[in-house]
C-alpha positions in Angstrom: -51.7 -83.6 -116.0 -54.7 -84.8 -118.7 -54.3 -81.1 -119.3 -51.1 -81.2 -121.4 -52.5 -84.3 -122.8 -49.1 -86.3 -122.5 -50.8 -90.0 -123.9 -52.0 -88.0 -126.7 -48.4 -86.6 -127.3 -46.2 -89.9 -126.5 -44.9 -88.2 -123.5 -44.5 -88.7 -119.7 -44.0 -86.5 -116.7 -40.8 -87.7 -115.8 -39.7 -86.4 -119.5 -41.2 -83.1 -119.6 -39.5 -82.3 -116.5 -36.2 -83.3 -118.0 -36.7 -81.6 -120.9 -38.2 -77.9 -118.9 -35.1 -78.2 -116.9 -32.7 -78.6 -120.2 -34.3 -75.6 -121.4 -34.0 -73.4 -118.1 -30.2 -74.1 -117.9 -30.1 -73.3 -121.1 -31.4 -70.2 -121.0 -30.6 -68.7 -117.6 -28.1 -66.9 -119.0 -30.9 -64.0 -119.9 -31.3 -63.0 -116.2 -28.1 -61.2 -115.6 -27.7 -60.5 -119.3 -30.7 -58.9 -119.9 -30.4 -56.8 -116.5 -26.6 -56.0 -117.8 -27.9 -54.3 -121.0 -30.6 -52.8 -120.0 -29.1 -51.3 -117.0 -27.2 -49.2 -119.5 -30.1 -46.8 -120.4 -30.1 -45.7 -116.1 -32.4 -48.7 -115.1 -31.4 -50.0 -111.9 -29.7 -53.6 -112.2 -31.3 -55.1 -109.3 -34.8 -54.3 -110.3 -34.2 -55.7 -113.8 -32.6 -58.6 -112.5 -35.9 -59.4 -110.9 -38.0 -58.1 -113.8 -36.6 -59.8 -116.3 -36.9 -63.2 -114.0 -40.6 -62.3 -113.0 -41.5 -61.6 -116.6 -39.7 -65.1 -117.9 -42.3 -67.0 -115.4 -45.1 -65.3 -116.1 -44.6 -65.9 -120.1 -42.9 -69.2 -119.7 -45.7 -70.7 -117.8 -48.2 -68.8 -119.5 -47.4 -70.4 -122.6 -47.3 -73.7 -121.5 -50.8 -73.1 -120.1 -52.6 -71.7 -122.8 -50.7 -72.8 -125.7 -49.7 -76.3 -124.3 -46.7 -75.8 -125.9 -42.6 -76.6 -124.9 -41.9 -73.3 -125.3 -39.9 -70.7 -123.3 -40.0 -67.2 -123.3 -37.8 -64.1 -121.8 -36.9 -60.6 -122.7 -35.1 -61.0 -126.4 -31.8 -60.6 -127.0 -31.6 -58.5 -130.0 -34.4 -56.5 -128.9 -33.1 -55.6 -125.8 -29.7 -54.1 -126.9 -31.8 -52.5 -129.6 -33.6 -51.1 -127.1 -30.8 -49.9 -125.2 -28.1 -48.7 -127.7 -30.0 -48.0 -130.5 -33.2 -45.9 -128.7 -32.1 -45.0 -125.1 -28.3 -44.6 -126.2 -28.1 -43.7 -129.7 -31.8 -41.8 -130.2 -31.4 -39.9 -126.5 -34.9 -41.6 -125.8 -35.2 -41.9 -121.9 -36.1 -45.7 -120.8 -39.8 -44.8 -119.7 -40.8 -43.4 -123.6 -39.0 -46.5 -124.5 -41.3 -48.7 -122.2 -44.0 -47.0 -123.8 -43.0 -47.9 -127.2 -42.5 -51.7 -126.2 -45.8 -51.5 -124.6 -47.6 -50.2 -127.9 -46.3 -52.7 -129.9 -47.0 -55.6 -127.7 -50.8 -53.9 -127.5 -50.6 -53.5 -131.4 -49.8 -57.3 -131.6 -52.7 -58.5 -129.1 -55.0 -56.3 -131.8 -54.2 -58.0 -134.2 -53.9 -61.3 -132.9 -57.5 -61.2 -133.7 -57.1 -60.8 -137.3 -55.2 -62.5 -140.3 -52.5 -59.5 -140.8 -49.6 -61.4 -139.0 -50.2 -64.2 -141.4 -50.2 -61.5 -144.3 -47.1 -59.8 -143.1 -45.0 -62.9 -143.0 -46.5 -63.8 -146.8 -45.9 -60.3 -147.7 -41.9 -60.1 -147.4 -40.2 -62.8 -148.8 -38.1 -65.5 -146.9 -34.9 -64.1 -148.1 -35.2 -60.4 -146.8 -36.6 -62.1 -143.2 -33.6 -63.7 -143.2 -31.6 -60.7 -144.1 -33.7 -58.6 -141.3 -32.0 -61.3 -139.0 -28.6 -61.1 -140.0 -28.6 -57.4 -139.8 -29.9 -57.2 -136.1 -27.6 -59.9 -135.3 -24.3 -57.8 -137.1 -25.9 -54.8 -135.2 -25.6 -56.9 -131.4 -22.2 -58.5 -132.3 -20.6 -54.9 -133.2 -22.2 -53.8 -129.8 -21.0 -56.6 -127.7 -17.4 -56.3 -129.1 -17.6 -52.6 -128.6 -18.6 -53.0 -124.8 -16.1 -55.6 -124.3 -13.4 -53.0 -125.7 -12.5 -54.8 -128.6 -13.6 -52.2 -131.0 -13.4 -48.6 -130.3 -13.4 -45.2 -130.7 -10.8 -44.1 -134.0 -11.5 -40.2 -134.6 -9.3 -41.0 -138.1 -11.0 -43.8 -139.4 -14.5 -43.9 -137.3 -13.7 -47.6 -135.5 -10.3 -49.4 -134.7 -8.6 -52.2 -132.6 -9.0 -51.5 -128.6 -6.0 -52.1 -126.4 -5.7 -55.9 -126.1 -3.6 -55.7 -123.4 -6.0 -54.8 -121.0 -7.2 -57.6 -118.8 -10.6 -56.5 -119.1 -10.5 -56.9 -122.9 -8.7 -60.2 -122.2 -11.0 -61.5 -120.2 -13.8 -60.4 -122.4 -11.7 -62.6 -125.3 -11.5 -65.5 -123.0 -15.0 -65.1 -123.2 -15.7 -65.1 -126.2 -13.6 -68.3 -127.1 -15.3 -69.7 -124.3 -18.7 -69.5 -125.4 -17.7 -70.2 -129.4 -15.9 -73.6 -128.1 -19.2 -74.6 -125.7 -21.3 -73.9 -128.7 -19.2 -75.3 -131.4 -18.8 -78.2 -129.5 -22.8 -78.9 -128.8 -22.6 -78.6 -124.9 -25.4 -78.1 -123.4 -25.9 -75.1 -122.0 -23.1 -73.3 -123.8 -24.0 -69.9 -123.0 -24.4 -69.9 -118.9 -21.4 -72.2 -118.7 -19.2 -69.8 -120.5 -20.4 -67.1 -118.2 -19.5 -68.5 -115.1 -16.5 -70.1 -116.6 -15.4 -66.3 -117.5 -16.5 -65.3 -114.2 -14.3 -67.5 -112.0 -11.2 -66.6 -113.9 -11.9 -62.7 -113.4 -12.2 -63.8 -109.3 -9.0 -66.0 -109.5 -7.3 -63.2 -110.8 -8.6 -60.6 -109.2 -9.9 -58.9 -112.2 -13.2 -58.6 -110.6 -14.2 -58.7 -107.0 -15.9 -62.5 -105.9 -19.3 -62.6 -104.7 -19.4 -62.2 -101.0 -22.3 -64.1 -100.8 -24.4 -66.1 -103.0 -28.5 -65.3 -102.1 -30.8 -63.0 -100.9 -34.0 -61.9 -101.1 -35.3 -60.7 -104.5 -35.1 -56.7 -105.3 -37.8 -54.8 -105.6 -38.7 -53.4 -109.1 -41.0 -50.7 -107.6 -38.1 -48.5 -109.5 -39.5 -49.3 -112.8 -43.0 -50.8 -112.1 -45.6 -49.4 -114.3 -43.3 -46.2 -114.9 -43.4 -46.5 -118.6 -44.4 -43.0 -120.5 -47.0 -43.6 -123.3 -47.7 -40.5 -123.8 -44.3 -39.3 -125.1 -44.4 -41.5 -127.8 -46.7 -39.3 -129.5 -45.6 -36.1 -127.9 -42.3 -34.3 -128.8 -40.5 -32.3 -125.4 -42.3 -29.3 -126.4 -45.4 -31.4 -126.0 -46.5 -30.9 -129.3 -48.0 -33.9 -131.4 -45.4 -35.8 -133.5 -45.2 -38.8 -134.8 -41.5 -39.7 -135.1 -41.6 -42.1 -132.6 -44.4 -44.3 -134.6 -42.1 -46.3 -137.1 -39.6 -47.5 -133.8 -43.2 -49.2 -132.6 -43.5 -51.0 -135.8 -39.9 -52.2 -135.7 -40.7 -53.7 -132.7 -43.7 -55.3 -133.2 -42.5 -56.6 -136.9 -39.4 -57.8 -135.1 -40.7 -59.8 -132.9 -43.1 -61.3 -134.9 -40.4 -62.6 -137.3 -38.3 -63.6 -134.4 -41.1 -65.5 -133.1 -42.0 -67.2 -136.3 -38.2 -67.9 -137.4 -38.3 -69.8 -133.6 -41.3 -71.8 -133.1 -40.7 -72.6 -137.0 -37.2 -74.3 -136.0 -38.1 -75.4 -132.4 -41.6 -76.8 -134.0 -40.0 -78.8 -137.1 -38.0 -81.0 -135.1 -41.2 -81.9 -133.3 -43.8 -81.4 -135.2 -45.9 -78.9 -132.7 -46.7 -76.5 -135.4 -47.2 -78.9 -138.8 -50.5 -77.5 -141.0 -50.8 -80.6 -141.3 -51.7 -81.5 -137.7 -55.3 -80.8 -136.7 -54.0 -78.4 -134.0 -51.1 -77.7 -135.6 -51.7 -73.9 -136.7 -53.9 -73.4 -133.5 -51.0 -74.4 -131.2 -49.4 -71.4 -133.2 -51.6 -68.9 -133.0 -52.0 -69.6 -129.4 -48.1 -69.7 -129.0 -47.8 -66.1 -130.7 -51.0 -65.0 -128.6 -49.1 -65.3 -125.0 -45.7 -64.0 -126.7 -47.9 -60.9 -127.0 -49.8 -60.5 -124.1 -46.1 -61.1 -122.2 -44.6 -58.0 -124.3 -47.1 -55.8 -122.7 -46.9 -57.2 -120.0 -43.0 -56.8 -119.8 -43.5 -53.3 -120.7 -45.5 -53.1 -117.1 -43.0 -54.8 -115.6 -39.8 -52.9 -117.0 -38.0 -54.7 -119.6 -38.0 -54.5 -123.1 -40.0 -57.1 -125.6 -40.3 -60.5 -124.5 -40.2 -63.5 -127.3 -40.1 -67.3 -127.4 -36.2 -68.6 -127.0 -34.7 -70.8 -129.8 -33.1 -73.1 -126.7 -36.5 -74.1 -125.9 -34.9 -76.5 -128.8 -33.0 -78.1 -126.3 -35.8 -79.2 -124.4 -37.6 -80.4 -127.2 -34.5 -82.2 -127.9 -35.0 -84.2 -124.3 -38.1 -85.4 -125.5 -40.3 -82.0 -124.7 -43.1 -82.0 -126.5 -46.3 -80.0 -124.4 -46.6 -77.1 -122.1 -45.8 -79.0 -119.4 -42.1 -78.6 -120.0 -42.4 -74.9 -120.5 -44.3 -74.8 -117.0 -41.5 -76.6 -115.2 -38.9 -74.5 -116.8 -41.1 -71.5 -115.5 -41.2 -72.4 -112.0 -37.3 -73.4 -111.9 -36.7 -69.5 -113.3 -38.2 -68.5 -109.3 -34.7 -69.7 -108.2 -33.4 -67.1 -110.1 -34.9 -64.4 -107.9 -33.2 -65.6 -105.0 -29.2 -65.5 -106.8 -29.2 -61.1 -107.1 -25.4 -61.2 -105.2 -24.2 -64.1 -107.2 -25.7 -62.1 -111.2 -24.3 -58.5 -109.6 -21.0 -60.2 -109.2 -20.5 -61.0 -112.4 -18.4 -58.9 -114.6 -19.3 -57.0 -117.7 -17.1 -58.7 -120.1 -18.4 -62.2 -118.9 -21.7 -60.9 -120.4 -20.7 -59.6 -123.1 -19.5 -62.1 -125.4 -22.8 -63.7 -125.2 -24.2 -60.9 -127.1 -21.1 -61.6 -130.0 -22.3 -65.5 -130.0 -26.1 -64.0 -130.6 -24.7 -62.0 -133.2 -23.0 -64.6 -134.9 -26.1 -67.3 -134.4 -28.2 -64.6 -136.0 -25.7 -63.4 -139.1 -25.6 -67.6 -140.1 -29.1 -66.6 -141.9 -26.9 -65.3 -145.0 -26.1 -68.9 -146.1 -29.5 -69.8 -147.0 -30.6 -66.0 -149.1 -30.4 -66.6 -152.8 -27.8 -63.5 -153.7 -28.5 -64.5 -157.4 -31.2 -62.5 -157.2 -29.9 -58.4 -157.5 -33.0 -57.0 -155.6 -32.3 -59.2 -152.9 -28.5 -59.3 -152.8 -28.9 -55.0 -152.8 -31.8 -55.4 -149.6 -29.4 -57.7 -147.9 -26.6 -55.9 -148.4 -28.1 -52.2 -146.9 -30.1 -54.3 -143.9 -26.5 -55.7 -142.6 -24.3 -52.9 -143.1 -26.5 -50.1 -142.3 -28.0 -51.6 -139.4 -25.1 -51.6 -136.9 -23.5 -48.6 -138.9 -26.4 -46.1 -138.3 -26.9 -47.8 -135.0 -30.8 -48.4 -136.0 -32.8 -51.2 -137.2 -35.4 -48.7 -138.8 -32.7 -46.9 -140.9 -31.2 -50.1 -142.3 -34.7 -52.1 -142.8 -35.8 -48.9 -145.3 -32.8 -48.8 -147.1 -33.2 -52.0 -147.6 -37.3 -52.2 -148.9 -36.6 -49.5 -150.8 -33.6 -50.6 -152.4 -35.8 -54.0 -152.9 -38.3 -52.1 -154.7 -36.0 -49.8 -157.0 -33.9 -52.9 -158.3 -37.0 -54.9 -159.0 -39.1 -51.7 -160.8 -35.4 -51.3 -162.9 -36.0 -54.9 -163.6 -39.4 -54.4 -164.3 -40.1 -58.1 -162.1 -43.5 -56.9 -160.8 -44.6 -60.1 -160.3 -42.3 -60.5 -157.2 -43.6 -57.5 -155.7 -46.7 -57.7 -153.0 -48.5 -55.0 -151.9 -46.8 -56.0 -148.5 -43.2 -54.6 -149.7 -44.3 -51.4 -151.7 -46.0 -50.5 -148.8 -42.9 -51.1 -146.6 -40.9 -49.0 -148.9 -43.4 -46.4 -149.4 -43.3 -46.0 -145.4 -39.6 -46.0 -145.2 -39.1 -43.2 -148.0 -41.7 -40.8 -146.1 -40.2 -41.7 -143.0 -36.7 -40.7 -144.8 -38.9 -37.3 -145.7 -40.0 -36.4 -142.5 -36.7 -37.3 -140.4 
């Protein structure tokens, strides 16, 4: 175990297994959830299901490897329904161009894993519109997930309106929901899996959804989606001629999940310490850290799911004391029971799921309390990132409303100083992109 170097870190065995195992139940809840979303876009469940488990060991352990890190990683939630609803759903992009593009940008971030630009990215956009990126993709899953779960619907008159609350589905999906806000509100750990199977066993006490006949089996195959991604659609329109279009989605991605990855190793490292600059290794464990969240997006691509990230409840094992790879290894290796439990995931119903996405969505939109709305250029940004996000049903459209309107309010306001050569080009790509749509 000199490998982790626990002395070095004031840690023990005994505790990093604690603390990996925190973190798994924590976040076992992406397994079915992940395999529910996706399966949307025409992707077999059963294949995902083992996917996205697969993918979670590989990254999870990888991590902890290379990085030495108490880190966990998965397909992202956020990404995922984006990925989904936004390109397979809402752009009429089949699954396999959308591989492709999750591929691209996990390749994209490897590339430049080698190079300072991640560092110049995150210095380029200020704190505030980050922030604002988050609460937008977070308004955009929680209008989803309250949508699937039939509390928002269809209203030819007025766009959206109130579903039918009677329903039991819709009830059970509101059970849900209180569920997981209670569990969460009320610190428990492993808020989100509990309220899923919580929701679950009311659906089969009722009979609102069928019990599982059985509990394991042997793990799917995912030949259905193995290496069946299509990169060369990305760059070529169904007439097979050469187009671009599909170029600014890879950028979303990549840009996403880069900030996603720094806002969570920046919240999961403070109360530790892991990434401090001023720790000797502090930056390199970083680096490293971002460096296997890469190589597992491409990866995941391979695989069939959509862009994997580090998880913020790798905070709960860092909370039981986690503090090197060694906890991210264990809660790796406990993910291969996960392979095993395909009845027991298929068995759960949709609107179990569901209101995890909401809690996500609400997690993510709490970034608004700490913008500065003082200032107009970034109360305007803000503003178009959140609304137009989930209205337009696309990150891309709401992010270049938003760095455009940035860059208007602060040329009005002639603040130049505020502006980086980061954000005008942002905006610069978002108007042509605007041009050429």
């Amino acid at each position: 175990m000199d490998i982790f170097s626990l002395a070095q870190n004031k840690t023990s065995v005994k505790q990093e297994f604690g603390a990996g195992l925190t973190t798994f139940l924590a976040m076992i809840y992406i397994v079915p959830t992940n395999a529910f979303i996706m399966s949307e876009t025409g992707m077999p469940m059963e294949a995902l299901i083992t996917a996205t488990a697969l993918i979670t060991i590989f990254s999870t352990v990888l991590n902890g490897l290379w990085a030495n890190t108490p880190v966990a990683m998965s397909v992202g939630m956020g990404l995922n329904a984006y990925f989904t609803y936004g390109l397979c759903l809402g752009m009429k992009v089949p699954w396999q161009t959308a591989l492709g593009i999750v591929f691209l940008s996990g390749i994209l971030f490897i590339a430049l894993s080698f190079t300072n630009f991640r560092i110049w990215v995150i210095r380029s956009i200020p704190v505030d519109l980050r922030r604002a990126i988050s609460a937008g993709i977070g308004t955009f899953i929680a209008f989803v997930g309250l949508q699937k779960m039939g509390i928002v619907v269809n209203n030819d008159a007025v766009l959206v309106g109130l579903g039918n609350l009677k329903d039991m589905n819709v009830l059970l999906g509101i059970i849900g929901l209180i569920l997981v806000i209670s569990f969460w509100a009320w610190k428990i750990k492993g808020a989100f899996i509990l309220s899923v199977l919580a929701t679950s066993l009311i659906a089969w006490i009722f009979g609102i959804s069928p019990y599982p006949k059985e509990f394991i089996s042997l793990p799917a195959s995912i030949s259905p989606i193995f290496l069946e991604l299509d990169i060369k659609s990305v760059f070529y329109d169904a007439m097979g001629n050469f187009s671009l279009a599909l170029l600014p989605i890879v950028v979303v991605f990549f840009v996403t999940d880069l900030f996603d990855s720094i806002g969570t190793l920046s919240a999961v490292g403070m109360r530790a310490g892991i990434f401090s600059e001023s720790k000797k290794d502090g930056i390199v464990k970083l680096e490293k850290t971002l460096e296997a969240d890469a190589v597992a997006t491409a990866a995941g691509a391979l695989v069939g799911v959509s862009t994997t990230t580090s998880f913020v409840e790798s905070a709960s094992g860092v909370e039981e004391g986690g503090r090197t790879g060694l906890t991210a290894v264990v809660c790796g290796l406990f993910f291969i029971l996960t392979l095993f439990m395909l009845p027991l995931f298929k068995a759960i119903p949709a609107n179990a799921i569901y209101p995890i996405l909401v809690m996500v969505g609400i997690l993510m939109f709490a970034e608004l309390g700490e913008i500065n709305f003082k200032d107009s250029a970034t109360a305007v940004a803000t503003f178009f990132m959140v609304v137009l996000i989930p209205l337009t049903y696309s990150i891309t459209n709401g992010l270049a409303f938003g760095f455009m309107g940035y860059l208007i309010v602060k040329i009005l306001k002639r603040e130049f100083s505020d502006l980086s050569i980061g954000i005008v080009v942002l905006a610069l790509i978002s108007f042509v992109v605007f041009l050429v749509h």
